[in-house]
C-alpha positions in Angstrom: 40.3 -33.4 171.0 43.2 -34.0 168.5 42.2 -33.6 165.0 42.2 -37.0 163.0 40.8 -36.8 159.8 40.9 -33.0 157.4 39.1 -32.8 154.6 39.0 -29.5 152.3 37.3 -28.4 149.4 38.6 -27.6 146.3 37.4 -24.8 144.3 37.7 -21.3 146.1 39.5 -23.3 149.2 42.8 -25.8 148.6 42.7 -24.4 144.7 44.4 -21.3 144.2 42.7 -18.5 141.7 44.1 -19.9 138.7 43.5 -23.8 139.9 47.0 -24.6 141.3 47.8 -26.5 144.7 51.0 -25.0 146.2 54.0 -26.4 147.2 53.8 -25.4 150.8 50.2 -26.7 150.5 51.5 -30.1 149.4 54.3 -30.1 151.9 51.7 -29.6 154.1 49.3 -32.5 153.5 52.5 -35.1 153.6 53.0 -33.6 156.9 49.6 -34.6 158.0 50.5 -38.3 157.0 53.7 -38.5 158.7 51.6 -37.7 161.6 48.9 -40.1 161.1 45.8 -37.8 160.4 43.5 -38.9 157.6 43.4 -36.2 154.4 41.4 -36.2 151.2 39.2 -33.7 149.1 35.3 -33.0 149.6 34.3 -31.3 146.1 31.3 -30.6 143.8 33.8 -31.9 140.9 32.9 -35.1 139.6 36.1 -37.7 139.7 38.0 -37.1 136.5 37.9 -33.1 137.2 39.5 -34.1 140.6 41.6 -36.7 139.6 44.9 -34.4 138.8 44.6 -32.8 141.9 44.3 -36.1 144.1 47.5 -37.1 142.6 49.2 -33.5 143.1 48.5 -33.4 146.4 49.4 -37.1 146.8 45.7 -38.2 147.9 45.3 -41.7 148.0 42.2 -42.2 150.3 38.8 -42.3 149.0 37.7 -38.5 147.5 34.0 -37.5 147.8 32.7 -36.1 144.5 30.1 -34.3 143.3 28.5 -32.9 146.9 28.6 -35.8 147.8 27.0 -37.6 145.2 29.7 -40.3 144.5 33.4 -41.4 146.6 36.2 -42.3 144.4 38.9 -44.5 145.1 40.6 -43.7 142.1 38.6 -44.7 139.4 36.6 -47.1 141.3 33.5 -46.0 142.7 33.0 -47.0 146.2 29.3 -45.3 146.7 27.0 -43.4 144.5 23.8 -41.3 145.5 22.3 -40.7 142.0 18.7 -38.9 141.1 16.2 -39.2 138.8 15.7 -35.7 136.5 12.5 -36.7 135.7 10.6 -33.8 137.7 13.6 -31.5 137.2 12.5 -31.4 133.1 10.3 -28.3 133.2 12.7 -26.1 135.6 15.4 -27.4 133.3 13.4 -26.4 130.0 12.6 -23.0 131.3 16.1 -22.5 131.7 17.3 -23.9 128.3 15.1 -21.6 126.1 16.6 -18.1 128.4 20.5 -19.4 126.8 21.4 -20.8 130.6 24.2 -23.6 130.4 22.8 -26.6 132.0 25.7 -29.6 133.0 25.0 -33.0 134.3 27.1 -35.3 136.0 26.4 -39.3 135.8 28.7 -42.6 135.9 32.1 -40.8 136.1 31.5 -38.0 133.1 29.8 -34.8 132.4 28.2 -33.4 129.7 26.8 -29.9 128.8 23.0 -30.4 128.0 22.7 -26.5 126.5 25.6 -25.3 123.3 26.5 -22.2 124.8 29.7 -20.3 125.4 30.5 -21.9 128.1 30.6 -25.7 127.1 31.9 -24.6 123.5 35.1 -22.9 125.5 35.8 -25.7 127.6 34.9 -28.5 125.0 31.9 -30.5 126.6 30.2 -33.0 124.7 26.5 -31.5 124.6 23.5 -33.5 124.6 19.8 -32.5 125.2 18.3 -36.2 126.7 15.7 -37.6 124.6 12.2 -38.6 126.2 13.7 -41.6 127.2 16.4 -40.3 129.2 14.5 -37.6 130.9 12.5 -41.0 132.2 15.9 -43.3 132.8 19.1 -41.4 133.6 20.0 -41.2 137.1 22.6 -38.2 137.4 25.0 -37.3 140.4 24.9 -33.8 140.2 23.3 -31.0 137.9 24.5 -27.2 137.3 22.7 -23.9 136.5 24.9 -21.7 135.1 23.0 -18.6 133.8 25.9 -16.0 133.0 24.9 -13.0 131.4 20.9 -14.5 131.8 21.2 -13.9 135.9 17.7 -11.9 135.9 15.7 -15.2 134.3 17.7 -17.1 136.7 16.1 -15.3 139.6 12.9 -15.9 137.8 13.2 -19.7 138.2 13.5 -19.5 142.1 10.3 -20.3 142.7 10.7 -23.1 140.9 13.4 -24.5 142.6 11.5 -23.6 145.9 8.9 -26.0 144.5 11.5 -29.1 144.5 13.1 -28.6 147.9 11.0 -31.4 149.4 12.8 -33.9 146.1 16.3 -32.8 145.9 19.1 -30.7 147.5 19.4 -27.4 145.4 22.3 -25.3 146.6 22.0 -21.4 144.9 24.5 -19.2 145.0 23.1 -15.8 144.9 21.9 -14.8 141.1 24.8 -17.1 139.7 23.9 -20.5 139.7 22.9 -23.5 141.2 23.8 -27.3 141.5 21.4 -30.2 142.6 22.0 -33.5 144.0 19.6 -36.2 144.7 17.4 -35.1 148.4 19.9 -35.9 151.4 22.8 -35.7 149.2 25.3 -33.1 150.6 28.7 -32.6 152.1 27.7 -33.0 155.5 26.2 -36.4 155.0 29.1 -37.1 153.2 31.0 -36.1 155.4 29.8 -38.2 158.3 29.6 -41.6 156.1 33.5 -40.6 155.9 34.1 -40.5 159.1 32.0 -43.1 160.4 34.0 -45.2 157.4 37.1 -44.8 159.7 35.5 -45.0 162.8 36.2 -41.2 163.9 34.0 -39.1 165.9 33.0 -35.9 164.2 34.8 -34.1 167.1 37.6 -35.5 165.3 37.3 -33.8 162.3 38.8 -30.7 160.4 36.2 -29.2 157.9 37.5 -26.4 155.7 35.4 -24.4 152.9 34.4 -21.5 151.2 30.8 -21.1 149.8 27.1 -22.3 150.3 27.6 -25.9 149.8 30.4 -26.0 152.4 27.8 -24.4 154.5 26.4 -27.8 156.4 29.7 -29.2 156.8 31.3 -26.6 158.2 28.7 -26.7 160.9 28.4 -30.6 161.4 32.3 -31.2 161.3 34.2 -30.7 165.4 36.1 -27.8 163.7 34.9 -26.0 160.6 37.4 -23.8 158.8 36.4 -21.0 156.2 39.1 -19.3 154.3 39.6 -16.0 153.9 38.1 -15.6 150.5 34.7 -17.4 152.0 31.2 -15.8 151.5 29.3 -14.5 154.5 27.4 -17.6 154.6 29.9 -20.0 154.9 32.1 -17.3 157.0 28.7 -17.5 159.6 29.0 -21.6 159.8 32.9 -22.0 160.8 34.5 -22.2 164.1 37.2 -20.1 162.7 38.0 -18.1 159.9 41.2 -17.5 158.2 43.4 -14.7 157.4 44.8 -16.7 154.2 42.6 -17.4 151.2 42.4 -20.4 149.1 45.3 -22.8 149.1 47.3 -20.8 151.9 44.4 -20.9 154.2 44.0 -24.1 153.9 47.6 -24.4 155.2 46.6 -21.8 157.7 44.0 -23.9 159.5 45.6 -27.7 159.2 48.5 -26.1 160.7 46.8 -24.1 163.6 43.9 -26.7 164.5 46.2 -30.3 163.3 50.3 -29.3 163.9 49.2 -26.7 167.3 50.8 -23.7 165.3 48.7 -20.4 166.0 51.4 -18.0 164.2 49.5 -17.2 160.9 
């Protein structure tokens, strides 16, 4: 079946090392809509850290954000899939006190929630939610990011193990995590999409890198992994690439979407 819809993650996939989107990759994706097949972005960035890259790359459907947690149409949000962090307080205490840097994403911004090096080098506002919030605040997406603390980070596995039946935790090995609310992931995602535009999931090109690719890569009619992918999401694709990042993104749209098998 002809490929009608591609979507590609960002970080580790369309995004070269040092977070650019090539020309030939751009070149690329307006050849897709001069041919009439359907691009945008699947990411675990929240909008306004995806925003510049929608409008390098010339994106103007909806983007899905945050796992899955919100879709963008520019600034407008067309759906959100929020949590409560109620029951996630003591996992996310335990990993406060070891020096962890803790992010949450909610309505459109992020915020650290631990001052460490981390948020202090990349300027995040940082707030530790009062009583109150713990009970109100309904966030997209959360991050673990231990750093040098990756032994006390093991140490809170079974922990997470203990709230697999409330949310969606995605680890990735010793160095980190990020949770969404239970159901919320880039496969579901992914199939609200295409069901949006009335595509079959035969129909669709699915390319990734790393764990939380993982379910997509499986659900989507053709799952590409680039060559820089972990073993995990290397396992899930239909094919794998012999470009990483941004080139193999190029690699696969033009193999599975243009017919060109030359890479």
């Amino acid at each position: 079946m002809p490929i009608r819809l591609v979507l590609t993650d960002l970080d580790g996939t369309l995004l070269d090392p040092e977070r650019h989107i090539s020309g030939e990759a751009v070149e690329t994706i307006a050849e897709l809509g001069r041919r009439g097949i359907l691009f945008t972005f699947i990411t675990g960035r929240p909008w306004y850290a995806a925003e510049r890259f929608a409008v390098r790359a010339g994106v103007e459907l909806p983007i899905i954000t945050c796992n899955g947690g919100a879709l963008h149409q520019g600034a407008k949000v067309l759906e959100r899939h929020s949590m409560s962090i109620l029951a996630l307080r003591p996992l996310f205490e335990r990993a406060a006190e070891a020096g962890m840097t803790l992010l949450c994403s909610a309505e459109g911004r992020e915020f650290g929630m631990t001052d460490t090096g981390w948020t202090r080098q990349r300027d995040y506002t940082v707030h530790w939610p009062t009583d109150r919030e713990w009970e109100e605040l309904r966030a997209d997406k959360l991050n673990i990011i231990p750093g040098e603390h990756s032994a006390a980070f093991r140490g809170l596995f079974p922990v997470m193990d203990a709230l697999a039946e409330q949310y969606e935790i995605v680890r990735y090995g010793d160095t980190g995590c990020e949770i969404t609310a239970k159901g919320v992931h880039k496969a579901a995602a992914l199939a609200r999409y295409a069901g949006r535009f009335q595509i079959p999931l035969e129909d669709v090109l699915a390319i990734g890198d790393n764990e939380n690719d993982v379910q997509m890569l499986q659900l989507a009619g053709t799952g590409a992994a680039v060559a820089n992918a972990t073993p995990a999401a290397k396992a899930a694709a239909d094919y794998i690439c012999t470009r990483e990042n941004t080139g193999g993104v190029v690699e696969a749209v033009r193999r599975f979407c243009f017919g060109e098998v030359g890479e």
